[in-house]
C-alpha positions in Angstrom: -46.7 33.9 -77.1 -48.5 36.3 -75.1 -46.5 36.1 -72.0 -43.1 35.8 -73.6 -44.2 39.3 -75.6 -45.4 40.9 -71.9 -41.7 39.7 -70.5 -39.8 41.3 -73.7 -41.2 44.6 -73.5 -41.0 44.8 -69.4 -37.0 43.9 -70.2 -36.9 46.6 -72.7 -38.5 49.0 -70.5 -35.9 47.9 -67.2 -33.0 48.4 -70.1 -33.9 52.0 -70.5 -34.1 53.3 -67.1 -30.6 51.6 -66.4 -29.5 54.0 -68.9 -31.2 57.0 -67.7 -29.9 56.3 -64.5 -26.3 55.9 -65.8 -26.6 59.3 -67.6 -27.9 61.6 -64.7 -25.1 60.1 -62.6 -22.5 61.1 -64.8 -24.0 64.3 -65.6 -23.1 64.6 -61.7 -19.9 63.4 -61.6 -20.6 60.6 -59.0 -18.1 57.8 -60.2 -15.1 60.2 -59.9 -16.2 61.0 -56.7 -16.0 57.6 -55.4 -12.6 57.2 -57.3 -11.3 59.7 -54.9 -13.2 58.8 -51.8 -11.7 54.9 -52.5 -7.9 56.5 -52.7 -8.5 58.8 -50.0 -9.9 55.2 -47.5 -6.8 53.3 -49.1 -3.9 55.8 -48.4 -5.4 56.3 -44.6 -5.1 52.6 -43.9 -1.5 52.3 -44.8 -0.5 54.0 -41.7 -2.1 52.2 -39.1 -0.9 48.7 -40.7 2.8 50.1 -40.4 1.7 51.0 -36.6 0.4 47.9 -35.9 3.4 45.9 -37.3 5.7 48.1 -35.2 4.5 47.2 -32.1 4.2 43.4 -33.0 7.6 43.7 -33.8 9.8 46.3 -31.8 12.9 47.6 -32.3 15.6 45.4 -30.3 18.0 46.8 -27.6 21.7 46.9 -28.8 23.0 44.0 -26.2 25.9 45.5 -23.8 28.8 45.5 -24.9 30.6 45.0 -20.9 33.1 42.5 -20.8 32.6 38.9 -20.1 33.3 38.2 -16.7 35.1 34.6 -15.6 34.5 33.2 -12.7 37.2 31.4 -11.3 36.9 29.4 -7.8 38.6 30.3 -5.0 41.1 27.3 -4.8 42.2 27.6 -8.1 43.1 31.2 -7.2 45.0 30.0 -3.9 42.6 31.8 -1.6 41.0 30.4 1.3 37.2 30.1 1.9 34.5 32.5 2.2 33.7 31.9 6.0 30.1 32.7 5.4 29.5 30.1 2.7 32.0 27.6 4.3 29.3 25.7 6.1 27.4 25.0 3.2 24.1 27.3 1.9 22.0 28.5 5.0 18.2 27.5 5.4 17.0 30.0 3.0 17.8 28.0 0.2 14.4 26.6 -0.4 15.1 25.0 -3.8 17.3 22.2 -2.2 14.8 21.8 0.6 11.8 20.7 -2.3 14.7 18.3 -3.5 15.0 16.9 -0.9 11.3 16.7 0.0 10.5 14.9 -3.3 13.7 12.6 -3.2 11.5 11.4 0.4 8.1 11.1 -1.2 10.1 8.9 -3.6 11.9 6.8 -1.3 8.8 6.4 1.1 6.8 5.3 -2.4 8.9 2.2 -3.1 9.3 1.4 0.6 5.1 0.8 0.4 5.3 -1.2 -2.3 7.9 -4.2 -1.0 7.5 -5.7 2.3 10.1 -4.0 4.0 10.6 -2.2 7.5 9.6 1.2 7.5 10.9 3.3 9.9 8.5 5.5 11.8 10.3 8.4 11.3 10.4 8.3 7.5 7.1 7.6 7.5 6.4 10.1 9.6 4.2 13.0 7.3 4.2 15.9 10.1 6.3 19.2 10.1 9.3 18.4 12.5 10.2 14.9 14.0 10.1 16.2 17.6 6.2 15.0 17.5 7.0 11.8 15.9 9.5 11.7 19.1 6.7 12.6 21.7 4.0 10.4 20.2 6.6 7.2 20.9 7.7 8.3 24.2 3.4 8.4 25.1 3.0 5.4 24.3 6.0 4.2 25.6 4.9 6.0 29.0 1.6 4.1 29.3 3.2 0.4 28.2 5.5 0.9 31.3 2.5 1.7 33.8 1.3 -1.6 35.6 -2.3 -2.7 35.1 -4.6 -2.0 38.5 -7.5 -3.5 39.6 -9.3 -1.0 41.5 -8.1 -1.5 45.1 -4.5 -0.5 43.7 -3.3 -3.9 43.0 -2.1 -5.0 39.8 -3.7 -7.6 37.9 -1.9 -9.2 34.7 -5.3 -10.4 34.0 -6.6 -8.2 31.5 -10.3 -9.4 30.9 -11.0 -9.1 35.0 -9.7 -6.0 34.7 -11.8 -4.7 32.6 -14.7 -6.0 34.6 -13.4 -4.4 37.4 -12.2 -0.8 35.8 -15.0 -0.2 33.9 -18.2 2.0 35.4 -22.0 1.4 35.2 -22.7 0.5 31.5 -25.8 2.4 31.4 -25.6 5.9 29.7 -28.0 9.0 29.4 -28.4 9.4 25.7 -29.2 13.2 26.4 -26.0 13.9 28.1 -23.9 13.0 25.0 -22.6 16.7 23.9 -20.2 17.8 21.3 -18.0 20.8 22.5 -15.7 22.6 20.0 -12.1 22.0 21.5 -13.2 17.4 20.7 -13.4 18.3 16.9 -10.1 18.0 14.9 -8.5 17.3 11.2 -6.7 14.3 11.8 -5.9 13.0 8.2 -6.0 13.6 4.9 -9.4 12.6 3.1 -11.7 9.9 3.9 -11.2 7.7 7.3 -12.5 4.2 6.9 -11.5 2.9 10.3 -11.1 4.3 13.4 -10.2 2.9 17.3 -9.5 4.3 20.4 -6.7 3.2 22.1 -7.3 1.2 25.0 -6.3 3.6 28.2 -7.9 6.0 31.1 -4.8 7.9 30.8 -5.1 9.6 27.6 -8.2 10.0 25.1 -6.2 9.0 21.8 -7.7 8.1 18.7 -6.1 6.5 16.0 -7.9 6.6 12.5 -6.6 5.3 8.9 -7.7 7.3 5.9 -8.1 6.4 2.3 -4.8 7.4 0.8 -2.7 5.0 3.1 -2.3 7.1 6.3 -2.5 6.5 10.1 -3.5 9.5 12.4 -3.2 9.8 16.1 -5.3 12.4 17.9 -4.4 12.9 21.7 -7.3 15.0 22.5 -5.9 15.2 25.6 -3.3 18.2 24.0 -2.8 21.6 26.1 -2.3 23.5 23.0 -4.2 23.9 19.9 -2.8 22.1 16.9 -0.8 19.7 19.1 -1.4 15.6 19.6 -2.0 14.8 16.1 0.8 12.4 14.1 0.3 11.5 10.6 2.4 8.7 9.2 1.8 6.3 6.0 3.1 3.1 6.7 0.5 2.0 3.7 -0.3 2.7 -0.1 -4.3 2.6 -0.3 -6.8 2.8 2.0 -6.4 1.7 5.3 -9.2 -1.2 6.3 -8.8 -1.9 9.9 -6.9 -1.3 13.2 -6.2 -3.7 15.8 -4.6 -2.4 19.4 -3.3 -4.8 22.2 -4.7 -4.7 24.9 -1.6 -5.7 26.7 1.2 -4.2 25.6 0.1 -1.0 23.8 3.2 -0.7 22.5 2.0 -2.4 19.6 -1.0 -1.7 16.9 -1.7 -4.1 14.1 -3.0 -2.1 10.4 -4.6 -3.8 7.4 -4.7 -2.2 4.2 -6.2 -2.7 0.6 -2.8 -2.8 -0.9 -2.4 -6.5 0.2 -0.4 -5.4 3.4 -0.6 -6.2 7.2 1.8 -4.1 8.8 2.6 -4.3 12.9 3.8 -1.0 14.2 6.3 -1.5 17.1 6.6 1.3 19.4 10.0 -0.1 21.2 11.7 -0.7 17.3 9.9 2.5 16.3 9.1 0.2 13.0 6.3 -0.6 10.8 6.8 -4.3 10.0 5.0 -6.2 7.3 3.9 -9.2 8.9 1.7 -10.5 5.5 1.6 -9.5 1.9 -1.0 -10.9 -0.7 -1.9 -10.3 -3.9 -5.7 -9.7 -3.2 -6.7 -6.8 -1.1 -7.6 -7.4 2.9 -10.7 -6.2 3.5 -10.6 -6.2 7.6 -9.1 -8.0 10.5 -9.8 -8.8 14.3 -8.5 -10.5 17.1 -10.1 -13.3 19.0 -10.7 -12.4 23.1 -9.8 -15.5 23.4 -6.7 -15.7 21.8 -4.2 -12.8 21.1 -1.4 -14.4 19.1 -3.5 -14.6 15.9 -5.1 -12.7 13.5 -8.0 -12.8 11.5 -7.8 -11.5 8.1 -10.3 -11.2 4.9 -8.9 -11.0 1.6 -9.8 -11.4 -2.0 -13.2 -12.6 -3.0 -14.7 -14.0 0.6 -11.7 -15.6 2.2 -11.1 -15.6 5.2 -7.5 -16.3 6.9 -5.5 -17.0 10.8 -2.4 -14.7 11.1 0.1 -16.6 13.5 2.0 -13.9 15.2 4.0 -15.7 17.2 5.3 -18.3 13.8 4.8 -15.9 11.3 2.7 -17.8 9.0 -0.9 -18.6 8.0 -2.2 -21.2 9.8 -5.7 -21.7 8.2 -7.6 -20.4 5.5 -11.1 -20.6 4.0 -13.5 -19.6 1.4 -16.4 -18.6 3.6 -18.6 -16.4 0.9 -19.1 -15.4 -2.6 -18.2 -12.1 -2.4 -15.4 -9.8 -0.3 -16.3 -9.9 3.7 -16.5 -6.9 4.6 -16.1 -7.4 8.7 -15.2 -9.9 11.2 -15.9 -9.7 15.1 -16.1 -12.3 17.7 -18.4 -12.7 20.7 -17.2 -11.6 23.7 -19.4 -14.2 26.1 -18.6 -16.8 23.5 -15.4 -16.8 21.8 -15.9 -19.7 19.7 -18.7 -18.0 17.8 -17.5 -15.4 15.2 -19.9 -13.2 12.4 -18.7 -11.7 9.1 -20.5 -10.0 6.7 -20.2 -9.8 3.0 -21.2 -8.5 -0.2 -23.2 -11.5 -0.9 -26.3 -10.3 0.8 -25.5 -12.2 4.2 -24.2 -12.4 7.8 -23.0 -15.7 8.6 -22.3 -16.2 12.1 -19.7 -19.2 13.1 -18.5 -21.6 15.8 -14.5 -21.4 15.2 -13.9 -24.8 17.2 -14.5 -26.8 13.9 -11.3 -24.2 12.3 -9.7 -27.8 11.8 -12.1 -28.8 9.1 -11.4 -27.8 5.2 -14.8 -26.5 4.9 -16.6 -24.7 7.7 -20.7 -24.8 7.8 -22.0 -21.6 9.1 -24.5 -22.0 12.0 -26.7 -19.0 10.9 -27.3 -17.3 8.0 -29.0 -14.1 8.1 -30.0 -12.6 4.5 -30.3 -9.0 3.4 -31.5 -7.7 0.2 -28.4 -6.3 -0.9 -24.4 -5.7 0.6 -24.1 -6.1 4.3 -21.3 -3.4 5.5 -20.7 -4.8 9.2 -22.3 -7.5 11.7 -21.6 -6.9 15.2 -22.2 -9.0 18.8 -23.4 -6.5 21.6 -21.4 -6.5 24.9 -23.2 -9.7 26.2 -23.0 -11.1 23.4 -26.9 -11.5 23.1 -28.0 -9.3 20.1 -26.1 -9.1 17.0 -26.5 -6.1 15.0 -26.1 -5.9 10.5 -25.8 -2.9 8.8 -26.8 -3.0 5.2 -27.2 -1.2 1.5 -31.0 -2.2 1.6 -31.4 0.8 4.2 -32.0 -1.9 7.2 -30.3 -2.1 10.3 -30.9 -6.3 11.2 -31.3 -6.9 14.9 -30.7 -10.7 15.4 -31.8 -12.6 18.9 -32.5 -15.9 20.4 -30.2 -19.1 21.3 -29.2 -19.2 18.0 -30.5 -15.6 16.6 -33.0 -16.9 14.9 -35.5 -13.9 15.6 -34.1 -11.1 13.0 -36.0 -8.0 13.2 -35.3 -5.0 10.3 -35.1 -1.7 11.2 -35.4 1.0 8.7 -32.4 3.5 8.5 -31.6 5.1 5.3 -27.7 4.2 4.3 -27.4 5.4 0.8 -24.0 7.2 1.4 -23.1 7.4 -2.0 -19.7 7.3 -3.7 -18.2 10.2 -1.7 -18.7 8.8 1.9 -17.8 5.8 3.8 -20.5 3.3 3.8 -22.3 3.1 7.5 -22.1 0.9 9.9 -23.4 0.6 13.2 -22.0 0.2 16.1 -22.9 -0.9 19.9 -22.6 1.4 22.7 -21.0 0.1 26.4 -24.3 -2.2 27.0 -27.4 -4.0 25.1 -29.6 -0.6 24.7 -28.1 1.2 21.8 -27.2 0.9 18.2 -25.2 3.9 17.1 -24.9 5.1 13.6 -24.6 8.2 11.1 -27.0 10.4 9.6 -26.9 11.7 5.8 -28.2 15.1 7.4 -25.4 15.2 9.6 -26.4 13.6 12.6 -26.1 10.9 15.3 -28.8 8.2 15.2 -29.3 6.4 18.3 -31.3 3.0 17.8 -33.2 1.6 20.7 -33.1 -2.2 20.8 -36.1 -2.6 23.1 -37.9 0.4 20.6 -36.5 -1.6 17.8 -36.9 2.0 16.0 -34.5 5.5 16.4 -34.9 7.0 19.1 -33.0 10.0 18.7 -31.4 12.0 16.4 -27.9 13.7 17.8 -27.1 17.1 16.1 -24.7 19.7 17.0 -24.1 23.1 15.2 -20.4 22.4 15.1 -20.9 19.4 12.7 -19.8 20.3 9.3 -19.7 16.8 7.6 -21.5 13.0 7.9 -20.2 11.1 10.5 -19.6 7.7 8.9 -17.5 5.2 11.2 -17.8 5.3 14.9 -16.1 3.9 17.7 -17.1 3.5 21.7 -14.5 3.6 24.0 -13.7 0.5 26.0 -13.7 2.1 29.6 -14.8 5.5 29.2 -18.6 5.5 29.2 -20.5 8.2 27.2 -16.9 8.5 25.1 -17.7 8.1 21.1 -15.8 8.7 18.4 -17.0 10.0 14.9 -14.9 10.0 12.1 -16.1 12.1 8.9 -15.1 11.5 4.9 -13.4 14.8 5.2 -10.7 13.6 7.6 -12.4 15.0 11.2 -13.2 13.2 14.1 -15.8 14.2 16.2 -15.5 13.5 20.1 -18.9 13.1 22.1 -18.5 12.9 25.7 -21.2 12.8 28.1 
């Protein structure tokens, strides 16, 4: 009881000085002080709540009061025509220009997407058709000019003349430079194939880009910002480019929309030669044989393209994953490589194309996707490119001596996936460099030799291409749509 006694008396004591508290403020008159210091706060608030309401809401204009005006056309007033307007609304109108623009786009859309002719001038993507115009005439131009051996006289044979046309294969690596005036935005985002076309007469490049387009470079151009068409004969990114040799009028495209598409420079047409439901992954053209072509499509098939009747001829299910590149030897024509996402390079002998199933006569394994496989220019080495940051170098009879070489080709999502390439003799492997150089890869070294920089590089150079006849002539193409042009 103690405690609770303690509590009562502490309670009784609080009690008291509330109320001695209680009486010396009103003994001051503080509560009618804050009465009027509350009424004062309250009435001074009112006016900047009417304020504020005011301006959320203010006063509306009276609307004029002019008379409606009617408009009334001219014919149904019996006058004639306004001269100025008569010919329709001058080019200042930009709003019916974007119409007209879209109404295009839209067209061009559902021309990809049938297998239909597309002319070249709506696929066209450049500012005025006069360069669509010049690019054919080129072309046209160089198809016309006879083929010369080097004494003068002309030689329908094209293989000899090659022999004949081309210089000494050998190349000093520290020649290659990079000058500002070879650098140029051909396309739109990333380039996964690029080829030169096959001439002396011009340095053209022609590169397909990710979002369906093919670009043209004539590097050749007097004045800056001239020599490059851009058309879109495709829908997705374009997988591989095939020139002939003979004609040049005429360049063969494969895409991963399912499309092979011929572009004829005398119909001034992109033809689809071969749809499929599966995307095609590359194609090539025998040495041997220029009438067909080679396609991959779908998950490790690989198909023969008839040009001349228009229909597969064969077709086969060579590995267990997409291929991602085909190329023939040049010495031997029977013997063709592809490599795949399975892991492998399988390199065959095309003369037993009559069988159902075809038995690879080498198999070379990598640890994980092989990009690219390709025969040197004797057709002694063959050289894989793979995701397991080796570079294979295969030799022998039957190139049965693989040696790796270490190159690191972890592009990422972002850039195109490396592969390396052969140079205009046995020596040299060429390939990108994730610090944004050129590797050059010594077959007799079996290691890099050298690394190729430049201070006008601003991107990876990812896909490369040597030119045919011009030794010391490589092109570089970059995810951002440039090509680079070394020369030596």
């Amino acid at each position: 009881m103690a405690p609770s006694q303690k509590m009562t008396e502490y309670e009784r004591k609080r009690l008291e000085n509330i109320k001695r508290n209680e009486e010396m403020l009103a003994a001051f008159k503080v509560h009618s002080h804050l009465s009027d210091l509350s009424a004062a706060t309250a009435a001074a608030k009112c006016p900047r709540v009417q304020k504020k309401s005011f301006k959320l809401s203010p006063m509306k204009k009276p609307k004029n009061e002019a008379p409606t005006v009617l408009r009334r056309s001219l014919r149904t007033l019996g006058m004639p025509p306004d001269a100025s307007t008569a010919g329709g609304l001058g080019h200042d109108f930009v709003e019916s220009k974007i119409g007209n623009k879209h109404e295009q786009e839209d067209s061009l859309s559902k021309l990809l997407s049938e297998a239909v002719p597309i002319t070249m001038k709506d696929a066209y993507q450049g500012v005025s058709t006069g360069s669509n115009e010049q690019l054919i005439e080129n072309i046209k131009s160089l198809s016309r000019k006879p083929k010369l051996d080097e004494k003068g006289n002309q030689d329908p044979n094209f293989c000899d003349l090659e022999k004949m046309t081309r210089p000494s294969c050998s190349v000093d690596i520290d020649s290659l430079r990079l000058e500002p005036e070879n650098i140029a935005r051909v396309v739109p985002g990333r380039i996964l194939s690029v080829k030169f076309f096959p001439t002396t007469e011009m340095r053209m490049v022609v590169v397909g880009s990710k979002f369906g387009n093919i670009g043209f470079w004539n590097a050749d151009a007097k004045v800056d910002g001239e020599g490059i068409y851009v058309y879109q004969p495709h829908s997705g990114p374009v997988s591989g480019i095939v020139i002939e040799p003979f004609t040049k009028s005429k360049m063969i495209t494969s895409c991963y929309d399912g499309f092979i598409k011929l572009m004829d420079i005398e119909k001034e047409l992109f033809d689809s030669i071969y749809s499929s439901d599966y995307p095609i992954y590359a194609i090539c053209q025998s040495p041997g044989n220029m009438n067909s072509i080679y396609y991959t499509e779908g998950r490790g098939d690989l198909g023969i393209w008839d040009l001349r009747a228009g229909k597969s001829s064969s077709s086969w299910n060579l590995h267990g994953e997409r291929i991602n590149s085909i190329d023939f030897n040049s010495e031997n024509t029977n013997n063709m490589a592809t490599s795949s996402t399975d892991k492998t390079v399988c390199i065959w002998d095309m003369r037993n194309a009559g069988s159902k199933k075809l038995k690879p006569l080498r198999t070379i394994h990598h640890k994980k996707s092989v990009h690219s496989a390709y025969f040197s220019r004797s057709g002694r080495l063959l050289a894989s490119t793979s995701f397991d940051d080796k570079i294979g170098l295969s030799s022998g009879a039957n190139y049965e001596d693989v040696y790796m070489i270490h190159h690191d080709n972890q592009t990422g999502r972002w850039i195109s996936s490396f592969r390396g390439i052969w140079g205009w003799d046995d020596s040299y492997i060429f390939i990108g460099n994730m610090r944004r150089g050129l590797d050059v890869v010594s077959t007799g070294e079996k290691q890099i030799l050298t690394t190729l920089r430049n201070k006008h590089m601003s991107a990876i150079q990812c896909r490369f291409d040597a030119h045919p006849y011009n030794v010391g002539m490589l092109a570089g193409a970059t995810s951002g749509g440039q090509v680079y042009l070394w020369t030596s």
